[in-house]
C-alpha positions as CSV (number, residue, x, y, z in Angstrom):
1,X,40.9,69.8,71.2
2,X,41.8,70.5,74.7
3,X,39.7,67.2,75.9
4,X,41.6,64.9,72.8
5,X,44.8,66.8,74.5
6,X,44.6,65.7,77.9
7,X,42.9,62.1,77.1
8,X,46.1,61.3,75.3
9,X,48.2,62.8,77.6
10,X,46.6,60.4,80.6
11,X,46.1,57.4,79.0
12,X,49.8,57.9,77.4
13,X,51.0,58.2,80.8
14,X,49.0,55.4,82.4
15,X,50.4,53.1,79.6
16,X,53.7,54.1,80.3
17,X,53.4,53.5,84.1
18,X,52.9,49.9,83.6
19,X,55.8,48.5,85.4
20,X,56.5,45.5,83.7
21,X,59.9,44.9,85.2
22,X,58.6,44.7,89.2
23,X,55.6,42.4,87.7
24,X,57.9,40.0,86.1
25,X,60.3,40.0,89.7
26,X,56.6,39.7,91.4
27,X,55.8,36.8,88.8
28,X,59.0,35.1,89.8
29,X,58.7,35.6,93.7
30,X,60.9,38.7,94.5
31,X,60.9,42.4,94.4
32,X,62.8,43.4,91.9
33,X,63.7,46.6,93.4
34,X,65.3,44.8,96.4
35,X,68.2,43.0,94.2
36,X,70.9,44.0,92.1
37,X,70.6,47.6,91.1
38,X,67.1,48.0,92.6
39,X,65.9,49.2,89.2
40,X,63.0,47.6,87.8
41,X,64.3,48.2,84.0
42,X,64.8,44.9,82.1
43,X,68.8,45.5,82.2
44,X,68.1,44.6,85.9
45,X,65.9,41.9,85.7
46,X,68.1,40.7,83.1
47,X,70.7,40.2,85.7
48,X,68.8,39.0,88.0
49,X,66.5,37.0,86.8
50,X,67.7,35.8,83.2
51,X,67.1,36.3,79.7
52,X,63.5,35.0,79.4
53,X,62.7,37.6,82.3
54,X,64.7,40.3,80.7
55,X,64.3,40.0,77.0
56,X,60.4,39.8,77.9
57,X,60.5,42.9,80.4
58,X,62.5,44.8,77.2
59,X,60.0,44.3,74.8
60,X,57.2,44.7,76.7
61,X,58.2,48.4,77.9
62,X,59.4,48.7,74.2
63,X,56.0,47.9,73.5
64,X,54.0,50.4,75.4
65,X,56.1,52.9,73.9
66,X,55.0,52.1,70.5
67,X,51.2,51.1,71.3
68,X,51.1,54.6,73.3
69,X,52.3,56.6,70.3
70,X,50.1,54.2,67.9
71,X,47.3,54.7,70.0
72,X,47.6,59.0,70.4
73,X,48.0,58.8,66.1
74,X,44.7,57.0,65.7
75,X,42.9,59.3,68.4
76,X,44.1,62.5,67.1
77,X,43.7,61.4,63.5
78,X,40.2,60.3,64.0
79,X,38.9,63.8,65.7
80,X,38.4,66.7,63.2
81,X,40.2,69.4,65.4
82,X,43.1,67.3,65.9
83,X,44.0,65.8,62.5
84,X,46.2,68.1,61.3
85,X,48.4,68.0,64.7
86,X,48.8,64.3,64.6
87,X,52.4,64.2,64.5
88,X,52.0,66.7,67.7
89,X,50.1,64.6,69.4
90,X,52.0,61.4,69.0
91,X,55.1,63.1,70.2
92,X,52.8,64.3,73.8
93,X,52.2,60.3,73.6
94,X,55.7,59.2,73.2
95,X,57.0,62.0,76.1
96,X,54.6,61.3,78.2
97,X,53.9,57.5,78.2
98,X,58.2,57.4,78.9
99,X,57.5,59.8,82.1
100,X,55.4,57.6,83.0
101,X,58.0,54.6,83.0
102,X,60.1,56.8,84.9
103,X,57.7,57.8,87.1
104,X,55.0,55.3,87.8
105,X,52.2,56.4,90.0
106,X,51.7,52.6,91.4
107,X,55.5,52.8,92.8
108,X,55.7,56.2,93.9
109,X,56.7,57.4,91.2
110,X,60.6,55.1,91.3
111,X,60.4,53.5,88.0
112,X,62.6,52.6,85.1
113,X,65.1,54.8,83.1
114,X,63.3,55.1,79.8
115,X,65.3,53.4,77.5
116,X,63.2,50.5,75.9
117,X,59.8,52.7,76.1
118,X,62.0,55.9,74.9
119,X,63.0,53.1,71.6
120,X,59.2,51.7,71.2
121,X,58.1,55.4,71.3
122,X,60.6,56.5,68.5
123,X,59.8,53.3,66.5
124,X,56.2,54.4,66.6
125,X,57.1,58.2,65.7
126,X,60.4,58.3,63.8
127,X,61.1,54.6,62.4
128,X,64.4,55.5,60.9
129,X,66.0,57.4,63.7
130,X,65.0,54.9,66.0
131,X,66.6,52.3,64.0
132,X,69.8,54.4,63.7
133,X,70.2,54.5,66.9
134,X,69.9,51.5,67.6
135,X,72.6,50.7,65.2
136,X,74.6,52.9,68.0
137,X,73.6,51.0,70.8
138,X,75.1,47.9,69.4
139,X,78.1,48.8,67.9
140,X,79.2,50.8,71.9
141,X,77.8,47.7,73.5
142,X,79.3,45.3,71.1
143,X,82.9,47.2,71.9
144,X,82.3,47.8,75.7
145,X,80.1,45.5,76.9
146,X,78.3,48.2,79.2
147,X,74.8,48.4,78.5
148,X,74.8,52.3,80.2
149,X,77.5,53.8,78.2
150,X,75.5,52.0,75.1
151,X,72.3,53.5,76.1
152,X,74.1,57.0,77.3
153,X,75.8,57.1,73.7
154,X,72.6,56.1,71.7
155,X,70.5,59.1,73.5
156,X,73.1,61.1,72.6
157,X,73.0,60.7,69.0
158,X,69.1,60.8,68.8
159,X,69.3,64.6,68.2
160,X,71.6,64.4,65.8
161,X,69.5,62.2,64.1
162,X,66.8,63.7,64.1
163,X,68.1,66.9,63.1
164,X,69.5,65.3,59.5
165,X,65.7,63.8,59.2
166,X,64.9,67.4,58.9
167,X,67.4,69.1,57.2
168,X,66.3,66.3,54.7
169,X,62.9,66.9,54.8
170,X,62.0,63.6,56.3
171,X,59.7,64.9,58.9
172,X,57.2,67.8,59.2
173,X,59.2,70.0,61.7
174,X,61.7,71.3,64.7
175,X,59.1,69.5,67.6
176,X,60.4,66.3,66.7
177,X,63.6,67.6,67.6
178,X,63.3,69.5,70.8
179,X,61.7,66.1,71.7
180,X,64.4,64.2,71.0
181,X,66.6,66.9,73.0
182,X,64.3,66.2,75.7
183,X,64.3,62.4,75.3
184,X,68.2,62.6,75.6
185,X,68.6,64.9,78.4
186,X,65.9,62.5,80.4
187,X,67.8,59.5,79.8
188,X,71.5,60.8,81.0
189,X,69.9,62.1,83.6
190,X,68.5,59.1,85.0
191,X,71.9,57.1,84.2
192,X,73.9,59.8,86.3
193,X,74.7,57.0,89.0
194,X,76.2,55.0,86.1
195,X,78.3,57.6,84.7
196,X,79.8,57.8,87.9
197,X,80.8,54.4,88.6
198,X,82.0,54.3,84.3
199,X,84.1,57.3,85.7
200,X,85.3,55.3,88.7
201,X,85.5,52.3,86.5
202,X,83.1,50.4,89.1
203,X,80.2,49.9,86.3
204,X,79.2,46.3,85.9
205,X,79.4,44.9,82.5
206,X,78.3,42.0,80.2
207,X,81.0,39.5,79.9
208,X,81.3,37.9,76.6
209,X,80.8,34.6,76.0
C-alpha cells in the first residue's frame, strides 16, 4: 500500500510538472516567462502568443490533470490493498499532479497557477462539480472580462459545491471536500498579485469583440 502510495504520488507530480506553457513559448521561439506576465499558464501564452498557442497550452494542462487522476484510479483499483481507497488515491493524484504545475521541478519550481490542471483534475474526480464550476467561470468572465476574478470566483465556489454533492450523497465522503478547500485556497493564493491590481483596478482584461 505504502509503495502504490508514493508511485502515484510521484508519477502524479511528474505529470503535473510538465510545463506545457514554456514548451509551447520555446516551440514558437521565446521564453514565455520573459513576456507579458512571465507566467507560463495558457492565460499568458494566450496573450502572447495567440489562441492556437493558448487554447492548446489550456487543454493540454487540463489534460494532465485528468490523465493524472485517470491514471492513480486504474493503479489503485488494480492493486488488492488499495481498491477500496480508490477515490483516496485519485484525490493524492489530482493534489499532487496540480503542485506539480505549480511547482515544476524542471523550472525551479516557478510554474503555473493551477487552474486548467486544478479543472482536468476535478473532471477526472468529481465530473459535476467541475462542470458547475465552470458554469461560474463563464458567467464572471462573460460579465467582467477578467480571466483572474473568473478563476478566483470559480475556486471559490468549488467548496460549496462539493459540499452539496455530499450532503446529497453524491460522493463517498468529507476528503473530497477538504480537497476542494485545499484546491481553492492554492489557487487565490497564487492569484494574490491579481487581486491586487483588480483592487487597484490595474488588472488586464479581455476586450470583447
Amino acid at each position: 500500500m505504502l509503495f502504490a502510495l508514493l508511485f502515484i504520488a510521484v508519477l502524479s507530480y511528474l505529470i503535473g510538472s510538465i510545463p506545457f506553457g514554456y514548451l509551447a513559448g520555446r516551440l514558437a521561439g521565446i521564453d514565455i516567462r520573459k513576456h507579458g506576465s512571465g507566467n507560463i499558464g495558457a492565460t499568458n501564452v494566450l496573450r502572447v502568443l495567440g489562441k492556437k498557442w493558448g487554447y492548446g497550452v489550456f487543454f493540454a494542462d487540463a489534460f494532465k490533470g485528468f490523465f493524472a487522476v485517470r491514471l492513480a484510479l486504474f493503479i489503485a483499483s488494480r492493486v488488492p490493498e488499495t481498491a477500496s481507497y480508490t477515490e483516496f488515491y485519485a484525490i493524492l493524484a489530482a493534489a499532487i499532479c496540480v503542485a506539480g504545475h505549480s511547482f515544476p521541478v524542471w523550472l525551479r519550481f516557478k510554474g503555473g497557477k493551477g487552474v486548467a490542471t486544478s479543472a482536468g483534475a476535478l473532471f477526472g474526480v468529481v465530473p459535476i462539480a467541475a462542470f458547475a464550476i465552470f458554469i461560474v467561470w463563464v458567467i464572471v468572465f462573460e460579465i467582467t472580462r477578467y480571466v483572474s476574478l473568473a478563476s478566483i470566483m470559480a475556486a471559490s465556489a468549488l467548496p460549496i459545491a462539493v459540499a452539496v454533492l455530499v450532503w446529497m450523497n453524491r460522493t463517498e465522503g468529507m476528503v473530497l471536500f477538504y480537497f476542494s478547500l485545499a484546491m481553492t485556497l492554492l489557487v487565490v493564493w497564487r492569484h494574490r498579485s491579481n487581486i491586487c491590481r483588480l483592487l487597484k483596478g490595474t488588472e488586464p482584461r479581455f476586450a470583447r469583440k
